[in-house]
SENU-482014 format. One record per residue: residue number from 0; residue in one letter; x, y, z of N, C-alpha, C, CB in turn. Coordinates in Angstrom, 3 decimals, m for minus. Glycine has a CB too. Layout:
<sites>
k r n_x n_y n_z ca_x ca_y ca_z c_x c_y c_z cb_x cb_y cb_z
NUM A X Y Z X Y Z X Y Z X Y Z
...
</sites>
This chain:
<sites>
k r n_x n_y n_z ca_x ca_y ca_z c_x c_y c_z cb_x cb_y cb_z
0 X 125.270 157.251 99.341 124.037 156.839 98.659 124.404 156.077 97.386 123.137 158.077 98.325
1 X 123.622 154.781 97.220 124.021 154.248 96.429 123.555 154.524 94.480 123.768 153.128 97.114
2 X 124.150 154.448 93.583 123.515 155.389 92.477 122.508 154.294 91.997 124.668 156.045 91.151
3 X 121.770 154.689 90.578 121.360 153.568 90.128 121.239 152.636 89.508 121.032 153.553 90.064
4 X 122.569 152.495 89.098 123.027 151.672 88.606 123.903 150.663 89.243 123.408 152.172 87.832
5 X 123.806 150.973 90.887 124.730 150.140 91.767 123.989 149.402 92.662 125.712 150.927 92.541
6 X 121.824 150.295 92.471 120.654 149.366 93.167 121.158 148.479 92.133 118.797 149.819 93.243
7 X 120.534 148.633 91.042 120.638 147.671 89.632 121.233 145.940 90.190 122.111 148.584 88.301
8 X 122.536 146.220 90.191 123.765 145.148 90.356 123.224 144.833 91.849 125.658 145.830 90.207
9 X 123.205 145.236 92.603 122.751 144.797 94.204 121.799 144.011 94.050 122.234 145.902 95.232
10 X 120.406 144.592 93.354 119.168 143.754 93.146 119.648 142.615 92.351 117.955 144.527 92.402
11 X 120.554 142.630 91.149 120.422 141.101 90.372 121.360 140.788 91.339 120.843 140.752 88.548
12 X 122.200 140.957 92.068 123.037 139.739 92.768 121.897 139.533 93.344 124.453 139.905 93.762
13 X 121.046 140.333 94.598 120.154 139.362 95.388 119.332 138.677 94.454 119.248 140.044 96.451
14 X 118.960 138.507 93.022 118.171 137.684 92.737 118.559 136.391 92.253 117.496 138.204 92.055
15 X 120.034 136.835 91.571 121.019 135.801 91.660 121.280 134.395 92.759 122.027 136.592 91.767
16 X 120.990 135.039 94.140 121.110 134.352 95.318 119.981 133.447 95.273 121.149 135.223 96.527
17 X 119.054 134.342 95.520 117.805 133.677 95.826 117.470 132.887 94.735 116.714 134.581 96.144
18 X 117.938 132.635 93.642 117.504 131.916 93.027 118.150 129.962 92.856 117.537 132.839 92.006
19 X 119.486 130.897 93.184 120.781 129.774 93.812 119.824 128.947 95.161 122.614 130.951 94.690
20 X 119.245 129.608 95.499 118.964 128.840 97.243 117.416 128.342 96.947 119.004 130.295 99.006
21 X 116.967 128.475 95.964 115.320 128.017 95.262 115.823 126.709 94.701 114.498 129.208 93.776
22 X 116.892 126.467 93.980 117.378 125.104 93.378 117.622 124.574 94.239 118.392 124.945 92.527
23 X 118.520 124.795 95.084 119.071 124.071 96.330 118.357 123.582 96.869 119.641 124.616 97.206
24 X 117.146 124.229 97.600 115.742 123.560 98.226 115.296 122.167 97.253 114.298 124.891 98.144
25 X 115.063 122.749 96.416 114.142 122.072 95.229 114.773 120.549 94.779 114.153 123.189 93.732
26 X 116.547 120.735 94.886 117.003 119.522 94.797 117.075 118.618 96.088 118.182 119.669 94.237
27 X 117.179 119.448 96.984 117.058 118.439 98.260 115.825 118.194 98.392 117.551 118.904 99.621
28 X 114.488 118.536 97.785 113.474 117.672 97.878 113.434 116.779 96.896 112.376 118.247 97.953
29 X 113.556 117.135 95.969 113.353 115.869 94.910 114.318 114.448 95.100 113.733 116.492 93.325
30 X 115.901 115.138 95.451 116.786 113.713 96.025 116.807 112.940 97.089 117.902 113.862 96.156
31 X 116.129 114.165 98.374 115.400 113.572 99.522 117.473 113.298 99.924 113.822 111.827 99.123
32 X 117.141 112.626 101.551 118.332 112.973 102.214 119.258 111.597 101.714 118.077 113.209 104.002
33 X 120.641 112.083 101.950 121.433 110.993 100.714 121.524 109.275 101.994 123.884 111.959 100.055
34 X 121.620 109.733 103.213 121.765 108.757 104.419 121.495 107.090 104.142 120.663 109.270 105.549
35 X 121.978 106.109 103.645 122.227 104.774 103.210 121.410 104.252 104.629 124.047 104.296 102.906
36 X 120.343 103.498 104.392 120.142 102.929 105.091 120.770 101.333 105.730 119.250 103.138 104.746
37 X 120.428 101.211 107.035 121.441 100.126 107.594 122.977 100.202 106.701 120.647 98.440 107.379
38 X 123.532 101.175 106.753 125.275 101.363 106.671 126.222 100.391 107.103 125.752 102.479 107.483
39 X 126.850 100.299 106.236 127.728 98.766 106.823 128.987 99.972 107.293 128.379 97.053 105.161
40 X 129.779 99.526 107.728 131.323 100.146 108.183 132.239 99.951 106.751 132.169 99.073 109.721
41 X 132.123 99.299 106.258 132.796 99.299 104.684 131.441 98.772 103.527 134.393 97.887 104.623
42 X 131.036 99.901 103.922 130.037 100.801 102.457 130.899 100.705 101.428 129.624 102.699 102.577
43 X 131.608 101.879 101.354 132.871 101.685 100.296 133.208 100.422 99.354 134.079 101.773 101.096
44 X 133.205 99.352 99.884 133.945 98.247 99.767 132.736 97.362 98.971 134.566 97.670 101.290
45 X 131.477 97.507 99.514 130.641 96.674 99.046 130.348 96.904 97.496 129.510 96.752 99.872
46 X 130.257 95.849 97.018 129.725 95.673 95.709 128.029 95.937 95.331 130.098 94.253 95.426
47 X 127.903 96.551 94.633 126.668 97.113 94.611 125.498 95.863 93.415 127.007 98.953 93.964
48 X 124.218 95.825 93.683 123.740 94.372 93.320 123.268 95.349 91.782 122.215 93.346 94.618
49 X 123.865 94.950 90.579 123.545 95.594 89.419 122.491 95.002 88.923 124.520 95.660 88.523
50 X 121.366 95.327 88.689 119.590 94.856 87.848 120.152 94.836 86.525 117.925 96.246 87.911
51 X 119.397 94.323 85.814 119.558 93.926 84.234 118.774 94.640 83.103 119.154 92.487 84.062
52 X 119.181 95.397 82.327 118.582 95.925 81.405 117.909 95.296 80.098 119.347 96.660 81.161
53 X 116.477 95.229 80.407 115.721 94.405 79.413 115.466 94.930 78.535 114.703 93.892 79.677
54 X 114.693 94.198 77.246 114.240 94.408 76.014 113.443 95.332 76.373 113.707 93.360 75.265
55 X 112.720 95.984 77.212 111.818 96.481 77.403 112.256 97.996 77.613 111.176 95.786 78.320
56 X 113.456 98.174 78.526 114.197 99.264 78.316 113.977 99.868 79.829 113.702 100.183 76.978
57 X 113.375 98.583 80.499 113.383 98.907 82.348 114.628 97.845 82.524 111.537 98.325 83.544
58 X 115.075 98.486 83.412 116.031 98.234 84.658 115.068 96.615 85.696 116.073 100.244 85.847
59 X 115.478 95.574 85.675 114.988 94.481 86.647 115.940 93.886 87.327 114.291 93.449 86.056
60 X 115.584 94.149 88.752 116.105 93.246 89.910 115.909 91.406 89.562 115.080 93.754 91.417
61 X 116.539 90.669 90.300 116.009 89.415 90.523 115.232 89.289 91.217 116.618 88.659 90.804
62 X 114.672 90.118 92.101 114.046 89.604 92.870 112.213 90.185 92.698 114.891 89.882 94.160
63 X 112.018 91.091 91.479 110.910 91.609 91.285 110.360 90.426 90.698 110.888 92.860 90.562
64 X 108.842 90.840 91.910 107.440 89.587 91.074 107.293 89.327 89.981 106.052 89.836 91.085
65 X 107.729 88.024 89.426 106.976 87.238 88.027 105.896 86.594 88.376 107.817 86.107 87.255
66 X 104.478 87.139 87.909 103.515 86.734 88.317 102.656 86.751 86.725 103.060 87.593 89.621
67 X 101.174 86.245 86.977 100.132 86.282 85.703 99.873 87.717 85.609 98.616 85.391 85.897
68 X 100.552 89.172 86.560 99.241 89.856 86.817 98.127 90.267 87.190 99.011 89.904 86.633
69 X 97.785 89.933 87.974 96.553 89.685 88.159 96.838 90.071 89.801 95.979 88.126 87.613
70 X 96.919 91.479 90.082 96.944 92.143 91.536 96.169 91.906 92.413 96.839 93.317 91.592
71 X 95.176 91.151 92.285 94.982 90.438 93.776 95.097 89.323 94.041 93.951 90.505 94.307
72 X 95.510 88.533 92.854 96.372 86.777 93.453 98.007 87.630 94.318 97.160 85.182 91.225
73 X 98.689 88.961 92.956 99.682 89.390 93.946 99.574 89.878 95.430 100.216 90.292 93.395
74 X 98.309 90.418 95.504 97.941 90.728 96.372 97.876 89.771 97.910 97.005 91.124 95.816
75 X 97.054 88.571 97.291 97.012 87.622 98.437 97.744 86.462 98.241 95.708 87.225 98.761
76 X 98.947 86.463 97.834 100.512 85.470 97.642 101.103 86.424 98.763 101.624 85.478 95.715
77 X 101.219 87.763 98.623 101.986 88.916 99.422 102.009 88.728 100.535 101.573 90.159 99.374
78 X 100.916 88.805 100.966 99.888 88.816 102.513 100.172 86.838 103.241 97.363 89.199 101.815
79 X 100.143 85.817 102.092 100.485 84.596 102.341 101.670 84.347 102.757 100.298 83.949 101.463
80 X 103.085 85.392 102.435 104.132 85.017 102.511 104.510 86.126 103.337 104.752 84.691 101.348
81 X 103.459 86.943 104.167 104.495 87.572 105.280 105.036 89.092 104.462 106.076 86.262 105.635
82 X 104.639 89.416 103.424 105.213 90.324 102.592 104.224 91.498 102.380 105.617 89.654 101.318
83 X 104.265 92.716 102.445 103.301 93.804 101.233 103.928 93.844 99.887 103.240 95.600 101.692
84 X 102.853 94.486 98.959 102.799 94.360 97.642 102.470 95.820 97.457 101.813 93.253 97.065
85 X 103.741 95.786 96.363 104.143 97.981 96.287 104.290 97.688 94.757 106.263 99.033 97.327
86 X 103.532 98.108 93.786 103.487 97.992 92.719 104.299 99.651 92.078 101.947 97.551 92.450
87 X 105.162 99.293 90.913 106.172 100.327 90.503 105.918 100.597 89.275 107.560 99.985 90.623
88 X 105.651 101.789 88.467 105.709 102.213 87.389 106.881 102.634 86.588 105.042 102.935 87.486
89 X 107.365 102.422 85.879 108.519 102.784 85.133 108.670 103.075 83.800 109.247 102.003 85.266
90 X 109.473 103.486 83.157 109.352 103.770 81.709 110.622 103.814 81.055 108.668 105.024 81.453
91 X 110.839 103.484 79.679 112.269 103.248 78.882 112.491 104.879 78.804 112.192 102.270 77.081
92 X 114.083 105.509 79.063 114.833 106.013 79.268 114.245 106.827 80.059 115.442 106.276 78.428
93 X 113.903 106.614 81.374 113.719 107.187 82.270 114.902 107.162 83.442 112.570 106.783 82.538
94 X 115.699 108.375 83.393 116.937 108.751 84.355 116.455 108.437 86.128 117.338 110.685 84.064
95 X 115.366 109.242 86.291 114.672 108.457 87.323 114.963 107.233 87.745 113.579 108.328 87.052
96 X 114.130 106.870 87.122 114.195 105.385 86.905 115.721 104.427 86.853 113.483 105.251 85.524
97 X 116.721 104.535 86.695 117.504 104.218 86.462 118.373 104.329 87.842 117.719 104.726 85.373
98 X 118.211 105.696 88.664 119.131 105.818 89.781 118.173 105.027 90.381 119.613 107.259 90.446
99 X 116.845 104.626 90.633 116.146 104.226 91.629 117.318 102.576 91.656 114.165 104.199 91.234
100 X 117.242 102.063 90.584 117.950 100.571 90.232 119.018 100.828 89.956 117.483 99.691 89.148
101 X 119.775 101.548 89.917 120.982 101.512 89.740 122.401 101.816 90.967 120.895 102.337 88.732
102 X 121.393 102.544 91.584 122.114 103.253 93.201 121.453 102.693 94.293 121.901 105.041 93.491
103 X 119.775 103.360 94.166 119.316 102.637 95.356 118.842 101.491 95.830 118.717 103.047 95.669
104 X 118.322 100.592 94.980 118.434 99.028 94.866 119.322 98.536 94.696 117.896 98.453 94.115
105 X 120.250 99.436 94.405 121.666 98.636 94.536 122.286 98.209 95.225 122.424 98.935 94.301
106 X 122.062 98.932 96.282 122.833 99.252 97.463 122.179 97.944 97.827 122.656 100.755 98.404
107 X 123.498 97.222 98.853 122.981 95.645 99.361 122.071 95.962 100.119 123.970 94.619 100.170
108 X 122.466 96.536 100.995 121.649 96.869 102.541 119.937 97.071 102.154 122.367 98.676 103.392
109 X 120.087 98.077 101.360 118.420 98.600 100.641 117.804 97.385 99.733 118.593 100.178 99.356
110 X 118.681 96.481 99.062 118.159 95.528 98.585 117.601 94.433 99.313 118.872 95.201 97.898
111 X 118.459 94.296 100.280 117.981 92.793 101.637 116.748 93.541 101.981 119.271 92.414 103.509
112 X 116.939 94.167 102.113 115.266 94.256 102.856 114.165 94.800 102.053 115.189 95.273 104.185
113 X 114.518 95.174 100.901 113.066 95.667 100.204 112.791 93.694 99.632 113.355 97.385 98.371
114 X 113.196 93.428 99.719 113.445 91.802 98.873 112.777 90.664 100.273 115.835 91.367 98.434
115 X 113.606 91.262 101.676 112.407 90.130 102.432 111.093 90.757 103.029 113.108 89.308 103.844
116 X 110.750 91.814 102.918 109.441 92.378 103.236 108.976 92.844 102.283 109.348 93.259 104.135
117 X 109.264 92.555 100.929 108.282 93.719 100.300 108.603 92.398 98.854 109.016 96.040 100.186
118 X 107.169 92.555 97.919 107.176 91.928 96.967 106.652 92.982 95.836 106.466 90.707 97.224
119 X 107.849 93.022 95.011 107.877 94.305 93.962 106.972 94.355 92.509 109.438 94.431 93.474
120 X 105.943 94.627 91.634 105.578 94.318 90.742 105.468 95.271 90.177 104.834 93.690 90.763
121 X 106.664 94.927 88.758 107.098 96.149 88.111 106.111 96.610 86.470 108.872 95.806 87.811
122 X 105.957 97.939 86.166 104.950 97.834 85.582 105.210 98.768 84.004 103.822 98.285 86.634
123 X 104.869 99.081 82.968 105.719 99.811 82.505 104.740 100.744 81.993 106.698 99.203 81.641
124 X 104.609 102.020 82.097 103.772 103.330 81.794 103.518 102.917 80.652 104.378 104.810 81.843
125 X 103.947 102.797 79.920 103.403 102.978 78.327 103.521 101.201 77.521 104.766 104.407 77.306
126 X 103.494 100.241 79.006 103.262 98.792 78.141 102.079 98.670 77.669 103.433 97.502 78.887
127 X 101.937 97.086 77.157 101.018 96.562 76.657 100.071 95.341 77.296 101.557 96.308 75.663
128 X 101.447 94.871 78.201 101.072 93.629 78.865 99.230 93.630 79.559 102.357 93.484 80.200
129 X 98.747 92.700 79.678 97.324 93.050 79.852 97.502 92.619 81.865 95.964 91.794 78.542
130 X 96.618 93.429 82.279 97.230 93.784 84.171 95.808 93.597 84.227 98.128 95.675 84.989
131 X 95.239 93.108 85.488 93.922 92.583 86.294 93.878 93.370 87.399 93.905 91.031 86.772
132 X 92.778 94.256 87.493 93.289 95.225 88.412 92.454 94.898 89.921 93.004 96.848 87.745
133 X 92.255 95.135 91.115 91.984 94.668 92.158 90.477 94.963 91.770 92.718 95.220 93.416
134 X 89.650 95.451 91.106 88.370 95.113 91.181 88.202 93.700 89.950 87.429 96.612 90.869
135 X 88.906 93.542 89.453 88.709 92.397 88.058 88.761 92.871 86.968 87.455 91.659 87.875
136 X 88.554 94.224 86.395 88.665 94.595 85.751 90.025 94.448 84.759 88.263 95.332 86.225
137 X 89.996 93.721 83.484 91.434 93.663 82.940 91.281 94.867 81.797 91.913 91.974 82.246
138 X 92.968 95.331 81.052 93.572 96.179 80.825 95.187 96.380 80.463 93.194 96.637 81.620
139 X 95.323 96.791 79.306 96.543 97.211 78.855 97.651 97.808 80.214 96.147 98.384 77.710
140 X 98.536 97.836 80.503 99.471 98.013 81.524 99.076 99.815 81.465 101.294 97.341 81.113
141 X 99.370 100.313 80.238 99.086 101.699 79.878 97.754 101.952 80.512 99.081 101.966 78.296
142 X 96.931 101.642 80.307 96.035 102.113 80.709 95.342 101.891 81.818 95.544 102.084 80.032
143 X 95.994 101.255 82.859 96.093 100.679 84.299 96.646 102.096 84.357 97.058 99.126 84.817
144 X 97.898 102.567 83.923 98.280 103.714 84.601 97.568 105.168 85.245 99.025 104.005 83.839
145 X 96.974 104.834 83.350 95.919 106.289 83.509 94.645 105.785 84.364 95.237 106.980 81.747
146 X 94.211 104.961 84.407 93.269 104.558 85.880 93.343 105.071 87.413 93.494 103.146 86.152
147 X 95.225 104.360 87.193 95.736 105.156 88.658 95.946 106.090 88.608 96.735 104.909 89.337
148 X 96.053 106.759 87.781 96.602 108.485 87.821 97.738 108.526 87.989 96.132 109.470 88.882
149 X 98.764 107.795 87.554 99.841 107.572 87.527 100.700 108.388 86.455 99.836 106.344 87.466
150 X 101.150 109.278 86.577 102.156 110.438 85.353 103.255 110.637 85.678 101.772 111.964 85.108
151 X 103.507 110.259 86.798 105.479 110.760 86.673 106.009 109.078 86.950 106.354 112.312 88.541
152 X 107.084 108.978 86.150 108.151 107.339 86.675 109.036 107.974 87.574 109.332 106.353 85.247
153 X 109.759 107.385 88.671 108.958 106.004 88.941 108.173 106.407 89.799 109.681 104.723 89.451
154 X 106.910 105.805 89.802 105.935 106.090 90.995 105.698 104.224 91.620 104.108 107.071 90.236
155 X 105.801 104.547 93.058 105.760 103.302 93.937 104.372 103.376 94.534 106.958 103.252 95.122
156 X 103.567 102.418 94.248 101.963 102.272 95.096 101.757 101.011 95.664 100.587 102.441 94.107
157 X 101.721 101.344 97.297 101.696 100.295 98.521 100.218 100.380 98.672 102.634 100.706 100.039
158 X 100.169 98.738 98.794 99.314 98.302 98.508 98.508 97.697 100.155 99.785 97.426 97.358
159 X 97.591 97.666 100.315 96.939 97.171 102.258 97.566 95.849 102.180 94.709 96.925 102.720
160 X 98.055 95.537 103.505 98.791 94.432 103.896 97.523 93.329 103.843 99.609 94.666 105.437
161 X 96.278 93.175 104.374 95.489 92.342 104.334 94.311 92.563 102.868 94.961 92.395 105.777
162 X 94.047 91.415 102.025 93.352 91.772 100.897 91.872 92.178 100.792 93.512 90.825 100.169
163 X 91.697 91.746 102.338 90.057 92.484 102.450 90.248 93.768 102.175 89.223 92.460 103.971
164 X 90.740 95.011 103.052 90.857 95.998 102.777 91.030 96.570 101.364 91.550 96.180 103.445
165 X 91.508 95.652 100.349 91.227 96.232 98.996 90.592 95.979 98.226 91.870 96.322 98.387
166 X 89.561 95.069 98.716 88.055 94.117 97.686 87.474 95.261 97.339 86.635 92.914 98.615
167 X 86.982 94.952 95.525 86.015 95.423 95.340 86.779 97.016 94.808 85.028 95.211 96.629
168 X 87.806 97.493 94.950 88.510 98.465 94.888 89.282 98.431 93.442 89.312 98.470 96.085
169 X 89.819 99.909 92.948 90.595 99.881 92.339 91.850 100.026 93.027 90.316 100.544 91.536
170 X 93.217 99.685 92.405 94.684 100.063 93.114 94.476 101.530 93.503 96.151 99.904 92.006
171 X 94.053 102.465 92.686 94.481 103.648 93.017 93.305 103.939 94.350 94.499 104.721 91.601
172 X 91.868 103.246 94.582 91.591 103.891 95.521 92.018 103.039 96.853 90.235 104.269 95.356
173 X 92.866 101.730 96.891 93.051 100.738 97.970 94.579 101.340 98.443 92.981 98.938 97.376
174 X 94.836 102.037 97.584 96.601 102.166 97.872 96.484 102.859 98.814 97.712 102.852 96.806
175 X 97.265 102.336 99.903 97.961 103.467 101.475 98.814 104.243 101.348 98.692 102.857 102.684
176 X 99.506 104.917 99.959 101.197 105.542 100.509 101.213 105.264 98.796 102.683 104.354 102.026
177 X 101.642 106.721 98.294 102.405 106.588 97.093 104.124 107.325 97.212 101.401 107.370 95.885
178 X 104.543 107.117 96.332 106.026 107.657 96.056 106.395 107.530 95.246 106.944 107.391 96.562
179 X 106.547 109.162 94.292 106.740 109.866 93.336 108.230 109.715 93.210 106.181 111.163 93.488
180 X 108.968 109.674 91.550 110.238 109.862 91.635 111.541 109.229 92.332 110.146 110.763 91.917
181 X 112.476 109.909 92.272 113.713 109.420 92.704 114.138 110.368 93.883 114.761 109.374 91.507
182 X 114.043 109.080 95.170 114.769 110.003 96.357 115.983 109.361 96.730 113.880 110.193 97.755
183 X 116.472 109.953 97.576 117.789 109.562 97.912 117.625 108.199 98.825 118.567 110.810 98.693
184 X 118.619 108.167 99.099 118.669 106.342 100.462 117.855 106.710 101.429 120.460 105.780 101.569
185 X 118.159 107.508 101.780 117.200 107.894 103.069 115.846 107.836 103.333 117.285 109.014 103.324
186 X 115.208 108.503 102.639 113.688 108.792 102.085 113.423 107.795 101.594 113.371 109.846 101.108
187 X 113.793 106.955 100.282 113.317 105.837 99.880 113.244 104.416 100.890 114.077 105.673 98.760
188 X 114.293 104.506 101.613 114.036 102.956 102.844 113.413 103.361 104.073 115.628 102.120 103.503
189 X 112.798 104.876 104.196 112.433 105.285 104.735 110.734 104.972 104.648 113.067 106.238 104.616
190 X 110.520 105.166 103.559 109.162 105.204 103.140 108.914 103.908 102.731 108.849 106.190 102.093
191 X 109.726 102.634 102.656 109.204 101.252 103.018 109.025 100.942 104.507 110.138 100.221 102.469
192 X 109.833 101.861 105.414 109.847 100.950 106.495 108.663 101.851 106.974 111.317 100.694 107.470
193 X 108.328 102.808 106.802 106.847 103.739 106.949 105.385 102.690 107.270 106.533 104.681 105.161
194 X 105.772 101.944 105.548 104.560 101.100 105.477 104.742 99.941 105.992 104.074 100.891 104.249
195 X 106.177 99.523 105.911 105.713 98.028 106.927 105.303 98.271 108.100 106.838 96.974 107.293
196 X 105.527 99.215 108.554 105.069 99.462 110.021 103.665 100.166 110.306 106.129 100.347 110.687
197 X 103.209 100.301 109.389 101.543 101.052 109.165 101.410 102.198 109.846 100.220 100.181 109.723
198 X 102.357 102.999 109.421 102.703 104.138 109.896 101.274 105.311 108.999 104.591 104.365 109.465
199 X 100.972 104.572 108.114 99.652 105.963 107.288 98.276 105.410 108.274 99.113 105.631 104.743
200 X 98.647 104.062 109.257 96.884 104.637 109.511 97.449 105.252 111.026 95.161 102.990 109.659
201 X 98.666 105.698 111.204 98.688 106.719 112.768 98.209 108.038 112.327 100.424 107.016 113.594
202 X 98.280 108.510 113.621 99.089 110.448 112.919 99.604 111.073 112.710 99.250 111.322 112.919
203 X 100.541 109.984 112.846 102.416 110.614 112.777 102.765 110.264 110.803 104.031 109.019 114.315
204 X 102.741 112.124 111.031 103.091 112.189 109.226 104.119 111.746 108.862 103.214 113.473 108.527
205 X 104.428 111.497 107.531 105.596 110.628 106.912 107.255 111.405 106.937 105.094 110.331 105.178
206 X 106.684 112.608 106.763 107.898 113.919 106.879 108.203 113.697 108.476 107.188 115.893 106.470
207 X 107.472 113.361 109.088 107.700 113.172 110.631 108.966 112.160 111.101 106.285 112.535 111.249
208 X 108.165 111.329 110.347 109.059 109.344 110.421 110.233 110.058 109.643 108.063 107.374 109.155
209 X 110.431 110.533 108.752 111.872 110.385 107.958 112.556 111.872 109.151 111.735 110.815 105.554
210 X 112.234 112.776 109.782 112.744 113.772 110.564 113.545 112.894 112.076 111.322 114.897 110.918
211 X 112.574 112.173 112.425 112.650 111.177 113.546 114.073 110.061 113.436 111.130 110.280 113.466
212 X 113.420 109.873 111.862 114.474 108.916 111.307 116.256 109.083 111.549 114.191 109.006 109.766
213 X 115.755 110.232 110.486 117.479 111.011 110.487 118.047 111.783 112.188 117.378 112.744 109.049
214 X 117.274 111.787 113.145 117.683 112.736 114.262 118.197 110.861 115.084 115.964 114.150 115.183
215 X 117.922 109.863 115.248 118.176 108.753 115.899 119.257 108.526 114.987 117.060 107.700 116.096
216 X 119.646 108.315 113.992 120.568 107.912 113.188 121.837 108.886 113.184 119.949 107.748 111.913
217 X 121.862 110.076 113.425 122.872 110.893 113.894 123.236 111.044 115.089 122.723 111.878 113.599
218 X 121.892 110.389 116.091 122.583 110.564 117.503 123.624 109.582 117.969 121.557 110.524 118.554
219 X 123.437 108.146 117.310 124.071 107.355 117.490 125.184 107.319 116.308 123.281 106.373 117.732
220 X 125.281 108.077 115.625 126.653 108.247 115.089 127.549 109.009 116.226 126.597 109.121 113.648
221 X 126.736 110.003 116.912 127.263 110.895 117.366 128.520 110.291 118.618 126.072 111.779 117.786
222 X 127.081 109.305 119.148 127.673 108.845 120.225 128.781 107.898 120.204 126.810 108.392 120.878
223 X 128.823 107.250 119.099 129.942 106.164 118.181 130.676 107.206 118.352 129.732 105.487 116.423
224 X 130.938 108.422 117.662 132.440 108.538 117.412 133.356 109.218 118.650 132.615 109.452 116.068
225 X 131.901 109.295 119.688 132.756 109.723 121.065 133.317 108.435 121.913 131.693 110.635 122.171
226 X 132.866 107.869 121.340 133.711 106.427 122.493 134.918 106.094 121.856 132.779 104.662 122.642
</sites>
């Protein structure tokens, strides 16, 4: 029989554990699965595309929209050129923020293609710049945010591929698909190729597409390394 001072130590190791395996969960959701999308065979080797750190204290690609603002000319330039329009929130010293552009836009593979299907318009939580929002309504960048309900960086809001569907609307009620934070390769090129493929008006949930995702992408590893 154990005394009681030896439940004691038994109980904090098991809480010890369980608390070990509560983070663990918690980080594999928030980093989402690490899996590089379209993987070259010398990953390793590739040079990663480094964004530029502005006065502003965001991280910018070359290839993010310079536009007037004004989200439904972005809107219907997007739709003109074959592209959706995923508008990004960000903020100065945001760590977030930083792996999103620093790792996962980095990565070539994740960059070619968020760059020919997708037209990026980057936004900054707490700017000033004045933003036109899909009903006409203009507004401080800041306060576009709090419109959208926008509180954590980086948050990504995909926008309807055709601009009828968002007349007359604000972003936050036209948007198909948001994405909170910093996920890993996986989840993040996951959840573009979600929306190019208009995967939110099926019924096949998004946790579905990225489960689906990762089980085809291991089978054919699988089968690669048996030949």
């Amino acid at each position: 029989m154990q005394s009681f001072s030896d439940r004691r130590l038994t109980g904090l190791v098991r809480a010890i554990a369980a608390g070990a395996l509560a983070l663990g969960l918690l980080a594999a959701l928030v980093t989402g699965p690490l899996t590089p999308f379209a993987p070259s065979a010398h990953a390793s080797d590739t040079a990663l595309i480094e964004p530029t750190l502005g006065e502003d204290g965001l991280y910018h690609h070359d290839f993010f929209l310079q536009s007037f603002l004004d989200i439904s000319e972005d809107l219907a330039d997007s739709h003109a050129q074959g592209k959706r329009l995923v508008v990004v929130f960000e903020q100065r010293g945001c760590i977030y923020c930083k792996k999103v552009n620093t790792e996962v836009l980095a990565d070539p593979a994740i960059n070619a293609y968020v760059r020919e299907h997708f037209n990026v318009l980057q936004l900054n939580l707490f700017g000033e710049r004045h933003v036109t929002d899909l009903d006409g309504e203009e507004m401080p960048e800041k306060q576009l945010a709090r419109r959208w309900g926008v509180l954590f960086t980086p948050t990504f809001i995909f926008l309807p591929e055709d601009p009828a569907d968002a007349a007359g609307q604000t972003g936050k009620e036209a948007a198909v698909f948001h994405m909170h934070g910093a996920f890993g390769k996986g989840t993040f090129t996951s959840a573009f190729e979600w929306v190019k493929q208009k995967g939110y008006a099926t019924d096949r949930h998004f946790q579905q597409f990225v489960a689906d995702r990762m089980a085809a992408r291991q089978a054919a590893e699988s089968e690669a390394a048996s030949q």
